[in-house]
C-alpha atoms as one frame of an Amber mdcrd trajectory, in Angstrom:
protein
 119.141 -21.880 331.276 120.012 -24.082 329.261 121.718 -23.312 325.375 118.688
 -24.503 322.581 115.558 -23.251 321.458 113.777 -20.974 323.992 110.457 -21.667
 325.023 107.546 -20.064 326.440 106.260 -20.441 330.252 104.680 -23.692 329.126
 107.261 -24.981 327.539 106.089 -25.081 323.882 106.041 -22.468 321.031 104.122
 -24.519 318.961 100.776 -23.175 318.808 101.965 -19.461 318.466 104.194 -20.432
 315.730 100.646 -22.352 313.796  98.905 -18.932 314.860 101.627 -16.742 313.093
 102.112 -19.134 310.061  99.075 -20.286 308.718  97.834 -16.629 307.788 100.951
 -16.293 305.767 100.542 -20.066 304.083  97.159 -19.307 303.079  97.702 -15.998
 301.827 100.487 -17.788 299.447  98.254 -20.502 298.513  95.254 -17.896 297.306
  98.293 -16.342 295.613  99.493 -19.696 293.773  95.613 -20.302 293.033  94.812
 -16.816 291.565  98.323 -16.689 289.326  97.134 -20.282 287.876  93.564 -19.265
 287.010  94.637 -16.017 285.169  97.118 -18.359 283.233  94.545 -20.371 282.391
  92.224 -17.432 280.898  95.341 -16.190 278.800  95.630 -19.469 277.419  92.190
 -19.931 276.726  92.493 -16.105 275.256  94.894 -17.170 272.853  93.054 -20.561
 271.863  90.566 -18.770 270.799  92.284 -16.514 268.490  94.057 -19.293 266.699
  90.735 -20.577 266.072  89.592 -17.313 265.019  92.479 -17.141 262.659  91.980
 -20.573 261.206  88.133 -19.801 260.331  88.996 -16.334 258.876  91.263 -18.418
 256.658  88.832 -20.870 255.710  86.477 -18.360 254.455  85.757 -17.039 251.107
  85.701 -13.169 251.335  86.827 -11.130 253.783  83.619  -9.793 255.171  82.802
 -13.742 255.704  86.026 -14.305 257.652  85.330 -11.537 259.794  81.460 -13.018
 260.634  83.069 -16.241 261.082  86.129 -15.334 263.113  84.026 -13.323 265.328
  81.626 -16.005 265.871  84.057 -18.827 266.466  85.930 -16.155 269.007  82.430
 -15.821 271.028  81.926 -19.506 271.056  85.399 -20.570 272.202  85.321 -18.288
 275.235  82.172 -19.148 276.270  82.676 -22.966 275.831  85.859 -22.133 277.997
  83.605 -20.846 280.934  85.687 -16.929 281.200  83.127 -14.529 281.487  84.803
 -11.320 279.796  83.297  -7.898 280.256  84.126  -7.411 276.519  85.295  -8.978
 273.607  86.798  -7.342 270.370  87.913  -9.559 267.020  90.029  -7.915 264.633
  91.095  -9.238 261.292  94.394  -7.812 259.474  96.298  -9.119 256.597  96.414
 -10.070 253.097  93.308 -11.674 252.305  94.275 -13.099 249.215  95.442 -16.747
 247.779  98.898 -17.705 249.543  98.469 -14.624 252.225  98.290 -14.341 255.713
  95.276 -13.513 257.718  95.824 -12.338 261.612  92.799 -12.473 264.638  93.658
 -10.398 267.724  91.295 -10.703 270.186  90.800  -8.690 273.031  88.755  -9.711
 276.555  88.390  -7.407 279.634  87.866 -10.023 282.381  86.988  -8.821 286.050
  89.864  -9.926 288.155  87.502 -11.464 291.037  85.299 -13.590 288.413  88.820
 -15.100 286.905  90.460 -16.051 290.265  86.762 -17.001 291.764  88.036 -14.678
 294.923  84.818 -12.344 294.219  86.640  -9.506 297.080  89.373  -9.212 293.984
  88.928  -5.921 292.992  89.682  -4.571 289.328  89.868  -6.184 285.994  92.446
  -7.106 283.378  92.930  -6.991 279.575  93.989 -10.613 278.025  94.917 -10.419
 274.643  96.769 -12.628 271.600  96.920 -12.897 268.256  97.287 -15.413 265.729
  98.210 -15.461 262.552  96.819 -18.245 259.074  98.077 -18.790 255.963  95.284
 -18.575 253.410  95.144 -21.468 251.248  96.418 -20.753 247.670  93.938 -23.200
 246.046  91.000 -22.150 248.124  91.484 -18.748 249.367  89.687 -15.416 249.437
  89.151 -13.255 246.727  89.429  -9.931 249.033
């Protein structure tokens, strides 16, 4: 025998090295695919509570930031294309001139529908939160 690679009784491991491998390279490439497209919901997550934030400072009064937060929140995800379960919009802060105003928003996404694998069981909670100064010329009275 000869001192190298050994080979099988036809001389070539090839095809049971393809048949052992390319389970494995898929699996990681699924893996890589899924990790990108939750990512990509967090992001789009926290996009939308920024421009939550930046409507809730815009408005006038505080129940007016918290319609128009909410609503801009809604629209963002669904312009975004993620599908959550459910969505909650909550507004902290100072509402006052020169304050702050903070959106946190909250979306319960099924697991299968964000990585487009539909046999992914389970679901997962994105959230962020983003914080607006409240102009000192323009802002809420409280």
């Amino acid at each position: 025998m000869t001192a190298g690679r050994l080979r099988g009784s036809r001389g070539d491991s090839g095809p049971l090295e393809v048949v052992i491998l390319l389970p494995a390279v898929l699996l990681l490439f699924g893996l890589v695919v899924a990790f990108g497209r939750t990512t990509t919901a967090a992001t789009n997550v926290e996009h939308a509570a920024a421009v939550g934030a930046r409507a809730a400072a815009a408005a006038q009064t505080y129940g007016g930031a918290t319609t128009l937060a909410g609503g801009v929140v809604d629209e963002s995800l669904a312009g975004s294309g993620l599908s959550c379960v459910s969505v909650s919009t909550a507004l902290s802060g100072s509402f006052a001139p020169g304050g702050r105003v903070t959106v946190t928003v909250s979306c319960v996404v099924e697991l299968g529908d964000v990585t487009q694998f539909g046999f992914l069981p389970g679901s997962r909670t994105l959230t962020a939160s983003a914080t607006e100064v409240i102009d000192r010329t323009r802002g809420g009275t409280g």
